[in-house]
C-alpha positions as CSV (number, residue, x, y, z in Angstrom):
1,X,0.0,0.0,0.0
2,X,1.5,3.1,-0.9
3,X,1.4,5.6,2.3
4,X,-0.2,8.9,1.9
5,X,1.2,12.4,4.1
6,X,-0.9,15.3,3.8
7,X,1.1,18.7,4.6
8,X,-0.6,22.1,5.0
9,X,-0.9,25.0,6.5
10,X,-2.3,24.7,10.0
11,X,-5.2,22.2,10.0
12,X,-5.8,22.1,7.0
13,X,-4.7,18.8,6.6
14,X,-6.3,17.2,9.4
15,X,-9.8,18.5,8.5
16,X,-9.4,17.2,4.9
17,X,-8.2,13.5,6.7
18,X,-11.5,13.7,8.7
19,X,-13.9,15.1,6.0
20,X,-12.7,12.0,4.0
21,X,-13.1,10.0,6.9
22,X,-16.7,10.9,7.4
23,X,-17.3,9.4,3.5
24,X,-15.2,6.8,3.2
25,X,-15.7,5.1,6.6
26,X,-13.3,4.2,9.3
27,X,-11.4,2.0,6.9
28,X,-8.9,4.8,6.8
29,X,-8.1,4.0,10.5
30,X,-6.3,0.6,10.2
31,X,-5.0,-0.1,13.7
32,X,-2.0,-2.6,13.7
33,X,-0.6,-1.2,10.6
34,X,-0.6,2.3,12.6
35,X,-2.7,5.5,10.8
36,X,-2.9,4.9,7.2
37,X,-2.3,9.2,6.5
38,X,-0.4,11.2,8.6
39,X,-0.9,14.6,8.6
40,X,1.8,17.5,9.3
41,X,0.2,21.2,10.3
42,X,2.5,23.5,9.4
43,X,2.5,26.5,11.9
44,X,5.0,29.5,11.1
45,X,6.4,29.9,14.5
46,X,7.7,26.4,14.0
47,X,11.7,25.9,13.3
48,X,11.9,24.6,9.8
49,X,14.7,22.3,10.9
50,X,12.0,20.4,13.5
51,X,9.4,20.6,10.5
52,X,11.5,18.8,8.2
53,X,12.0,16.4,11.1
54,X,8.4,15.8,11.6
55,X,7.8,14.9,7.9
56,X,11.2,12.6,7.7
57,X,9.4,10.6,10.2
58,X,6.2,10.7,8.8
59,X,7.8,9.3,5.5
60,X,9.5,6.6,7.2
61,X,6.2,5.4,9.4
62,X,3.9,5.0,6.4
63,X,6.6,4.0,3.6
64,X,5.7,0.1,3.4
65,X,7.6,-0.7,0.6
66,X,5.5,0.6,-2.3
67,X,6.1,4.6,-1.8
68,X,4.7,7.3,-0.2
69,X,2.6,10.3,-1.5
70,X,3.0,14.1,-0.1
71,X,-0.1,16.0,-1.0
72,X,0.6,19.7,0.0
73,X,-2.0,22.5,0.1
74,X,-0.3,24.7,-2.5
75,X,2.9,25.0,-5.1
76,X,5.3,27.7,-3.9
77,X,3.9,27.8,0.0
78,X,6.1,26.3,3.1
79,X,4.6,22.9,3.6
80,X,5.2,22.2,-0.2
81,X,8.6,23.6,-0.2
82,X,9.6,21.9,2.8
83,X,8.1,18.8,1.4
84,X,10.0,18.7,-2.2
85,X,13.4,18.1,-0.4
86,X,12.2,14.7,0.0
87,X,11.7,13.7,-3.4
88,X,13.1,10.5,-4.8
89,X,12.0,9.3,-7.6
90,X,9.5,5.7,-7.1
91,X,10.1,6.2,-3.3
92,X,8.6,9.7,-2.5
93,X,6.4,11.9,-4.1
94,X,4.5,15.6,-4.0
95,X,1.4,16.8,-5.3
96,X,0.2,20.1,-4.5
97,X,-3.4,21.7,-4.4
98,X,-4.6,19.0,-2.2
99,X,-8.4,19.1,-1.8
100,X,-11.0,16.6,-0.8
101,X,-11.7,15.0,-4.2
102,X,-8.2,14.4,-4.8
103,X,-7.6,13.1,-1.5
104,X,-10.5,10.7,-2.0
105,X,-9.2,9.2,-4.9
106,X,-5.8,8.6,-3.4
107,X,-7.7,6.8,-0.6
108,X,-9.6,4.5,-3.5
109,X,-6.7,3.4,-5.9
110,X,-3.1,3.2,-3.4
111,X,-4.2,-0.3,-2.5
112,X,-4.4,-1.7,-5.3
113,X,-1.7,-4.1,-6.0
114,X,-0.6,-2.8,-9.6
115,X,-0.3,0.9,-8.7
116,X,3.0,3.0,-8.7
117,X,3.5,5.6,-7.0
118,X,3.7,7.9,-10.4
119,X,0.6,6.5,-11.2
120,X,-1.4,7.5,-8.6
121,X,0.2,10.8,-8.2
122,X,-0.7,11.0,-11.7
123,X,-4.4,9.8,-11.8
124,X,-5.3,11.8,-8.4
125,X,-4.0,15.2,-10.3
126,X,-6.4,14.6,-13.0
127,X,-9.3,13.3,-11.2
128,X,-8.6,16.8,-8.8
129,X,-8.2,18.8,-11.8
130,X,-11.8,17.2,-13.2
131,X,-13.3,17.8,-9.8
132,X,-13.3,21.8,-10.1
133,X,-16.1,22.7,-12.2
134,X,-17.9,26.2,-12.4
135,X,-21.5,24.9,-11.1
136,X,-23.2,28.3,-12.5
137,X,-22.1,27.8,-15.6
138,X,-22.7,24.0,-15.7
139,X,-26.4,24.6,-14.7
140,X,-26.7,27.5,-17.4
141,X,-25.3,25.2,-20.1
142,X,-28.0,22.2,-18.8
143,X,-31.0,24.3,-19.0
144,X,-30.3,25.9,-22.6
């Protein structure tokens, strides 16, 4: 199972873990295997050496062999910045402009068996990116 981080500012990222929570059940909570996400708040009056600390651990509690996934609030921010220093290609990745759609998805496909870790980075992206939609506009289009 490929392991899944989600870094933000402040609780961002724990509010997102429990929204999905809510819809996905408590299958996210797998207790001998320890929490399947971790979650990082980044606070600014934190020392950036302890915050990289506190995601190097993350990484190495929920990297079971298969990779893990960083999903950041937003490209160019701390949490994201801090969290691209521990790229490695097949071992660690980051994906930015986490929101709940993505981080659904991520929760439905790093199980399966035949999943890389580029893959699902890959596949969550575009499922986030189709996810945004411009309701008004939708519902205008429908009713012409």
């Amino acid at each position: 199972m490929i392991g899944v981080i989600i870094v933000t500012h402040g609780q961002l990222g724990e509010e997102l873990h429990k929204t999905a929570k809510l819809i996905v059940g408590e299958r996210e909570s797998s207790g001998s295997e320890g929490e399947r996400c971790l979650t990082v708040a980044i606070e600014m009056n934190l020392n950036p050496d302890y915050l990289m600390d506190l995601i190097a651990k993350a990484i190495k509690t929920q990297d079971r062999g298969q990779g893990v996934l960083i999903l950041t609030d937003m490209f160019g921010g701390t949490p994201s910045n801090i969290s691209l220093s521990f790229l490695e290609e097949g071992r660690v990745e980051v994906l930015t402009g986490v929101n709940l759609p993505m981080l659904l998805r991520v929760f439905q496909l790093r199980e399966k068996p035949s999943m890389t870790l580029a893959e699902l980075a890959n596949d969550a992206m575009e499922y986030a990116r189709k996810a945004v939609i411009n309701a008004g506009k939708l519902l205008v289009q429908r009713t012409k």
